[in-house]
N, C-alpha and C positions, 0 to 999 in steps of 0.2 A: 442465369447460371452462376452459383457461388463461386467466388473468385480463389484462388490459391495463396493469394495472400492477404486476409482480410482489412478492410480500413482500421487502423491502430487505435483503441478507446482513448477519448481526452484525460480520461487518470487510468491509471493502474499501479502496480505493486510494485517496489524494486527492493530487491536484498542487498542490504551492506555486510562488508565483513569489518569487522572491529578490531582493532591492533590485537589483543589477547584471543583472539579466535570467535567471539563472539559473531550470532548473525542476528541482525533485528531487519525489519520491514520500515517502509518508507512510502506512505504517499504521493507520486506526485503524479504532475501534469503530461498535457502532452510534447513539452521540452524538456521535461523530466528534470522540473524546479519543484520542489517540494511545496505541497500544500500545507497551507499552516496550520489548521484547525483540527481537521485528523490527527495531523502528525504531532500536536499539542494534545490532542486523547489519547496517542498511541504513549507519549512518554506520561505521561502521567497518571495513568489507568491501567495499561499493559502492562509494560516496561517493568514498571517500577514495579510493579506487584511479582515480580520475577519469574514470568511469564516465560516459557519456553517457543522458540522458532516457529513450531508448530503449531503453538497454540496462538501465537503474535497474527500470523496469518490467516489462522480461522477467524478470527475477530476481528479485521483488518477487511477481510475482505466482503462481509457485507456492506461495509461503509462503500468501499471503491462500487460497489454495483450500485450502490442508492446515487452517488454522484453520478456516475452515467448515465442513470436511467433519469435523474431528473436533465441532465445536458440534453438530452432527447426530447 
């Protein structure tokens, strides 16, 4: 029987909000310490290409699915 609260994935997404209003996405773990290597793709491929919220997390989030599913 599926549980009501599921077991929580070793990485997932967290949004930050940035002093001037900004939101980007974040990598991390499951203590929710940022992963480095993603979140080394994410500023420097994403980010920087001035990527919007929405699109920060379309592209973000197939990373977070390949690390879980290789955690498995």
């Amino acid at each position: 029987m599926p549980t009501l609260y599921p077991k929580p994935r070793p990485w997932r997404l967290k949004t930050h909000e940035m002093l001037p209003g900004e939101r980007i996405v974040t990598v991390v773990d499951r203590v929710g310490m940022p992963v480095w290597r993603p979140n080394l793709f994410h500023a420097y491929e994403v980010r920087d290409a001035d990527r919007a919220y929405g699109t920060q997390k379309r592209k973000m989030s197939p990373i977070v699915i390949a690390f879980n599913w290789a955690a498995e």
